[in-house]
KEPAZA-707175 format. One record per atom (N, C-alpha, C, O, CB): x, y, z. Coordinates in steps of 0.001 Angstrom, whole numbers, plus 500000, padded with zeros to 6 digits. Last residue first. Glycine has a CB too. Layout:
<atoms>
XYZ...
</atoms>
This chain:
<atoms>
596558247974120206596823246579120262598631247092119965599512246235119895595770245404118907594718249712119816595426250353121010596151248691120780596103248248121927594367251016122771594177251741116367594596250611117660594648250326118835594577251491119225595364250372117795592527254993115648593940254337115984593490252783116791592616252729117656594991255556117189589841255345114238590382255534115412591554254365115301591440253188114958589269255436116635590502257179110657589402256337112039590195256001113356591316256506113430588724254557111508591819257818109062590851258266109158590234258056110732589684258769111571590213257779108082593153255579107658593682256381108539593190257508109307593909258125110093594468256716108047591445252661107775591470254110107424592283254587108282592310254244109464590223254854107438590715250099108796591374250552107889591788251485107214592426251344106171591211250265107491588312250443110822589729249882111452590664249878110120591773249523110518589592248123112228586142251818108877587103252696109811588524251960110614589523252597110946586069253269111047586582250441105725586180250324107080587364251402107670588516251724107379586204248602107702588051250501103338586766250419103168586029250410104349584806250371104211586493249421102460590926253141103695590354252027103324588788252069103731588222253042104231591131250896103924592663255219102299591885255468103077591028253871102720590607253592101597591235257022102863595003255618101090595378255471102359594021255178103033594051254896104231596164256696102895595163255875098481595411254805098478595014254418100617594851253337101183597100254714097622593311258954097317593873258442098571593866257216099013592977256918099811593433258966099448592841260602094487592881259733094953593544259136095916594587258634095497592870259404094376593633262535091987593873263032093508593183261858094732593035262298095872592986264732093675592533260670089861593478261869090203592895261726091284591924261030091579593546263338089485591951257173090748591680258071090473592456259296090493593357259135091316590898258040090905593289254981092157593611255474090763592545256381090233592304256205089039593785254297089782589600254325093713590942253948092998591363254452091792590711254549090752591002252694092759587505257080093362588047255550093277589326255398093340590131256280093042587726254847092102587150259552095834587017259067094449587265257693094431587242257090095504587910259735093495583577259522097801585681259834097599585572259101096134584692258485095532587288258599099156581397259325098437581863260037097622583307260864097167583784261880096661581142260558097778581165257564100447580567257412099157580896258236098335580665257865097184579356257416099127583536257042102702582985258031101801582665258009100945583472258360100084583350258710101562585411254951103019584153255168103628583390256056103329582257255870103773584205255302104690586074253946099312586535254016100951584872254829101973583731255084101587588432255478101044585299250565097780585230251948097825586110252457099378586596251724100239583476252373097741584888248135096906586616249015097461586200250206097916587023250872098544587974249464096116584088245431096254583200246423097255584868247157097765585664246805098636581927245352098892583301243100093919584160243662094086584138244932094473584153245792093593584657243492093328580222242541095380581196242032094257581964243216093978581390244291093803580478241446092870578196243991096270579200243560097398580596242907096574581725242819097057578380242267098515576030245030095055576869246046095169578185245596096234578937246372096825575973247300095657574120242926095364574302243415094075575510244050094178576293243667093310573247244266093564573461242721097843574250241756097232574893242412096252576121242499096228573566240632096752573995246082099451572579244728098816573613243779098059574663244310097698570970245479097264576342246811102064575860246932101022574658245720100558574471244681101190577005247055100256577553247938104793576546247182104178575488248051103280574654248953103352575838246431105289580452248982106468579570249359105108578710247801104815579299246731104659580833249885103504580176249183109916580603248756108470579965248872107810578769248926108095580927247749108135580858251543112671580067251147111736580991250470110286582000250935109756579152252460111464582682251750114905582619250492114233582011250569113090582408249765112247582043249539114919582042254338115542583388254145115199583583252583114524584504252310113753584282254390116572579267256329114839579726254900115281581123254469114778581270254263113574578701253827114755578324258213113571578434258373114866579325257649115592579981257986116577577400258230115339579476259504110185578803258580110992579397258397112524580604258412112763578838257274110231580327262442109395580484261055109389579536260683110161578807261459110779581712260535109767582715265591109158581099264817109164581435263369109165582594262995108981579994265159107650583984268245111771583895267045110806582578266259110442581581266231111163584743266066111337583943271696110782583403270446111547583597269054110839583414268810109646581855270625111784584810274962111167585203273911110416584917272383111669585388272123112776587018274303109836583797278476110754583729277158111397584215275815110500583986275718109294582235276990111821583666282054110237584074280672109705583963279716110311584130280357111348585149280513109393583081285095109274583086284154110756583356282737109636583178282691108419581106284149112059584555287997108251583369286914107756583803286216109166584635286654109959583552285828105957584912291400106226584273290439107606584007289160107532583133288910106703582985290826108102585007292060103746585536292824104763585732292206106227586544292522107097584712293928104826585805289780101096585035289712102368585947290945103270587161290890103470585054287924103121586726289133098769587323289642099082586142290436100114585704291556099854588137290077098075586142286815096754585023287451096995585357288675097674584539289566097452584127286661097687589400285652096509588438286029095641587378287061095863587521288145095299587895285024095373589140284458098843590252285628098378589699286173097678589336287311097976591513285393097761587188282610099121587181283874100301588575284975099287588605286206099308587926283043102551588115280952096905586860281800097275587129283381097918587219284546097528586024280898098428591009280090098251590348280517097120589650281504096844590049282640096585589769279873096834589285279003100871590454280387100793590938280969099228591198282162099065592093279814101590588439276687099765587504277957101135588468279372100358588219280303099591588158277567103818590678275015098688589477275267098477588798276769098824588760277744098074588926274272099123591803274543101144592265275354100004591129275965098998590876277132098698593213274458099199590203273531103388590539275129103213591319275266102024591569276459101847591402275810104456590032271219102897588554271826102014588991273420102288588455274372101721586562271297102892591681268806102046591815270084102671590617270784101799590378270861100594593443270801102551591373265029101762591369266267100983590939267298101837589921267056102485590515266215099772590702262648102594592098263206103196592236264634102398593289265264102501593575262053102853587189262231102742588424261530102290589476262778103288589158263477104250588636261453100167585512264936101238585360264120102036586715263240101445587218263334100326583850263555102086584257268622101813585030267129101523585217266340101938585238266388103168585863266926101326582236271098101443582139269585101960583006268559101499582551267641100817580900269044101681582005274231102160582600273595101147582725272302101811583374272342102856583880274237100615580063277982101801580144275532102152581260275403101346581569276011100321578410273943101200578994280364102056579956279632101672580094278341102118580295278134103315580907280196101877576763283265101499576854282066102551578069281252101471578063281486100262574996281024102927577416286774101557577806285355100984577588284267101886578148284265102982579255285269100598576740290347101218576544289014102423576918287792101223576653288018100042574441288793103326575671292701100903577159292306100604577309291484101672577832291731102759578312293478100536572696292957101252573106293178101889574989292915102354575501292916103473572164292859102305572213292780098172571684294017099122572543294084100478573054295156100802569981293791099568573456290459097885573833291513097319573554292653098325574342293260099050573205291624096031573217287547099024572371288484099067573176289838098937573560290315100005571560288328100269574029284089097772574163285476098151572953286622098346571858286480097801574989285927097194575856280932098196574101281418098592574994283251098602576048283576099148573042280486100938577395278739097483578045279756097164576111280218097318575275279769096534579281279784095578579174275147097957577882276073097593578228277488097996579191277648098746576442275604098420580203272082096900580295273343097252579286274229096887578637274201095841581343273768096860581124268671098048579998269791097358580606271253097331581689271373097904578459269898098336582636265566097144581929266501097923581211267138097342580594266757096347582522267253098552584710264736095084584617264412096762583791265686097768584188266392098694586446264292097396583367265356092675583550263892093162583505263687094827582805262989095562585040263361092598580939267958093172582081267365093229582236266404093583581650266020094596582736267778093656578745270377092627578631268455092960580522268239092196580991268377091066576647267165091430578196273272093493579027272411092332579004271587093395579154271803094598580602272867091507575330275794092739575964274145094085576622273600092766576175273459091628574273272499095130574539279063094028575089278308092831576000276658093916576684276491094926576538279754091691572250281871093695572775280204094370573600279444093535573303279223092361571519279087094636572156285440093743572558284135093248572894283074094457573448283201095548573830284347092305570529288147093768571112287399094516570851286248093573569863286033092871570672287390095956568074290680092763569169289772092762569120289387093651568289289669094515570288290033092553565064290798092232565926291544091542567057291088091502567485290915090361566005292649091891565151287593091289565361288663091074564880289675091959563984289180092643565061288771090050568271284939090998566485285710091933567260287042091045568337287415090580566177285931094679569338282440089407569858283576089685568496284037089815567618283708089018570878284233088732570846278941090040569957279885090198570139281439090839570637281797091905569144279234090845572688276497088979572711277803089656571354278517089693570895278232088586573711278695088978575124273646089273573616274289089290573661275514089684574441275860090572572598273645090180577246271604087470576811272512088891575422273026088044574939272905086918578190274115089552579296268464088307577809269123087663577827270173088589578133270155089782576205268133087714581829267124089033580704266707088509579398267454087748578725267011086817580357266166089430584917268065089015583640268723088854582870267696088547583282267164087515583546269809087869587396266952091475587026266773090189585294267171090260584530266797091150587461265144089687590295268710092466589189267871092816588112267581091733588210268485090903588555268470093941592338270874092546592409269337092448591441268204092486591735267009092528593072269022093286592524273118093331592332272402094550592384270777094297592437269832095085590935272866095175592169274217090899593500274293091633593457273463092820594547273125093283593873275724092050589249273037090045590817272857089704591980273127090176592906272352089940591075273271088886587747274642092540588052273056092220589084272486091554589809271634092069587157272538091546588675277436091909588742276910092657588972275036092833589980274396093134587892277530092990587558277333089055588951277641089405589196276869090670589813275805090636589225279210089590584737277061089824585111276061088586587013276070088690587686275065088458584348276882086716584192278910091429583876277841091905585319276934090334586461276474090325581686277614091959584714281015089742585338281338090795585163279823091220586284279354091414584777282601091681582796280585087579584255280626087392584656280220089047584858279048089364584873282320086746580475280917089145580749279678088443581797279781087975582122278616087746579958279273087524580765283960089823580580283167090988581083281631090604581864281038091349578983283247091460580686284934087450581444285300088037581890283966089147582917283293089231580940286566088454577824284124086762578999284069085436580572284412086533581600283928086057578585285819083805576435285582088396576185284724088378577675283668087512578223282650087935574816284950087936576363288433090043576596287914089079577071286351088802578235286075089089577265288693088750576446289270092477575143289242091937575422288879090298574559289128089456574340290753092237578746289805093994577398288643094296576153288292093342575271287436093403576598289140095549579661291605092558580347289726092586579489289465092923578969288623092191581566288950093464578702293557092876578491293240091597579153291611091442579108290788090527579200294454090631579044294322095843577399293866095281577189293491093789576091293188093322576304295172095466581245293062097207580709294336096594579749293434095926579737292245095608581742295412095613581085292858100680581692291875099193580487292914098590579442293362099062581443289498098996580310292354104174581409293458103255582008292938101401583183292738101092583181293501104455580341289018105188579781290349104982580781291305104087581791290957103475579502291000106437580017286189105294581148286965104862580164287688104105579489287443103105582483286266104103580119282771106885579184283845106407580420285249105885581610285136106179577921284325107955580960279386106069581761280759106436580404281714106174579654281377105258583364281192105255582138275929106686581355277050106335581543278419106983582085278637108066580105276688106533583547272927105815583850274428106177582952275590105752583019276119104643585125274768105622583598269396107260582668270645106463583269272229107143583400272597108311580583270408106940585221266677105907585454267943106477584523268924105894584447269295104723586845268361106295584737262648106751585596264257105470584891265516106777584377265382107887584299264619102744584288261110108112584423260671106864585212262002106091586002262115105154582908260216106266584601260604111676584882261432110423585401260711109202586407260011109094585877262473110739583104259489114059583941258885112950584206259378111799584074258656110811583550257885112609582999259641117560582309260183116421583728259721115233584928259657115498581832262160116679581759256961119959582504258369119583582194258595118150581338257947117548584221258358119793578884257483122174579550256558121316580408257806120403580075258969120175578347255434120375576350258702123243577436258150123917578287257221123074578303256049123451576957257472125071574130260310122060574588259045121724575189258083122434574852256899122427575234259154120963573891263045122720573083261926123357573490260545122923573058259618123607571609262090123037576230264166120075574945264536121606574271263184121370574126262491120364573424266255121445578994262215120199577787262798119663577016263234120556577018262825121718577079262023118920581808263202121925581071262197121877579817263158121198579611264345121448580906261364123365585011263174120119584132263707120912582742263042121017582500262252120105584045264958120533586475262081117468587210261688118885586062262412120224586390262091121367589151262596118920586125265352115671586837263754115984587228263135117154588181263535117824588007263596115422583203267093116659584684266901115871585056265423116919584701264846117947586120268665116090579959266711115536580517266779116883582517266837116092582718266533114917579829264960118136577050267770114349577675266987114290578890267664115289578842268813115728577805266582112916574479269245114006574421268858114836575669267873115845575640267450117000573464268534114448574820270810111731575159271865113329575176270875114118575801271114115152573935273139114015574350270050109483576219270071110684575834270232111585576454269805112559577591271246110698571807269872109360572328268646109861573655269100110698574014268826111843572636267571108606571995272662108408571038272079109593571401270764110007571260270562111213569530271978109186573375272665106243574055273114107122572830272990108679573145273305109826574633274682106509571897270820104529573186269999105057573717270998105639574888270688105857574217269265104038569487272289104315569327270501104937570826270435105141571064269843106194568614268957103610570163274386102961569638274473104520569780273194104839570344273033105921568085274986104849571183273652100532572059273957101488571407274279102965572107274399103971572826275074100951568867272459099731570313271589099746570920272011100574571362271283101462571230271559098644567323274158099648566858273231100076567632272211100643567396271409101547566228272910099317569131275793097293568833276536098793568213275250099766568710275333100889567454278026098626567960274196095068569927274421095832569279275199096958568744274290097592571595275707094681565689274573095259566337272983095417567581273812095794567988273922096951566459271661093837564587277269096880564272276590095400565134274880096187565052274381097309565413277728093479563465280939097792563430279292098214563648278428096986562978278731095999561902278795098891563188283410098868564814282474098042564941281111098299565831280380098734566465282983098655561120285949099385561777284725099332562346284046098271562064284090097074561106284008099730561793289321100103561907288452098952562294287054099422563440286809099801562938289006097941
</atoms>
């Protein structure tokens, strides 16, 4: 049975990109230039999960929708798609990030993402879930994402340079926003984020 649609499209393109990405302070492949974490990707496979959580769809969008609220982070929109006979996709678009939730029942299997970005812990988040789905087995990895270049600056089109705060993560929240990080400025030499001084 193929399980091809847009959220699955989503989640192969941004766990095919991690793989390629490097943790903080290490050098990109082939680049030679160090690496500049904007936020945090945690993905997990997790075997052994009874075949009526995976395959219920109504279940899975709570579990996400809890999750984000206790974690503090703010829902933008989710999407789901439910195959048949089964297995469910389901992608919540979050202010600071994403989360995705891919299953295959038959085989009490879960793919799990969770993408934040800014100073926000994407294992509270993760561990939520994972409690939840209550995995006999699972493997886990945690990578940072960002841009390669420890200098890179944000350039923006004119239009979007009048009053330009954001922090390096297009998708951190704003200012004064809930759960909002005064700490993280609009360039990596302003972030706490980015590589220390040596001055």
């Amino acid at each position: 049975m193929k399980k091809i649609g847009t959220v699955w499209l989503i989640l192969l393109l941004s766990c095919g990109l991690a793989s390629c990405a490097q943790t903080s302070g290490q050098v990109a492949p082939s680049s030679g230039v160090n690496y500049y974490p904007l936020g945090k990707l945690l993905f997990s496979d997790m075997e052994g999960i009874a075949f009526d959580k995976l395959n219920d769809p109504i279940f899975l969008k709570s579990l996400i929708e809890r999750a984000v609220k206790l974690s503090k982070l703010t829902l933008v929109n989710m999407a789901e798609q439910k195959f048949e006979p089964y297995g469910v996709s389901i992608l919540a678009n979050v202010r600071e990030g994403h989360i995705t939730i891919a299953t295959w029942p038959e085989f009490g299997y879960a793919a799990v993402e969770v993408l934040i970005y800014g100073k926000y812990d994407p294992a509270d988040t993760f561990f939520y879930i994972k409690d939840r789905l209550g995995p006999i087995k699972l493997k886990t990895e945690v990578m940072d994402r960002g841009p390669i270049s420890a200098d890179l600056k944000p350039q923006l089109p004119r239009r979007f340079q009048k009053g330009f705060k954001s922090s390096p993560g297009t998708h951190a929240p704003k200012e004064n926003a809930p759960g909002a990080n005064p700490s993280i400025g609009s360039s990596p030499e302003e972030s706490t984020l980015g590589p220390k001084s040596t001055e």
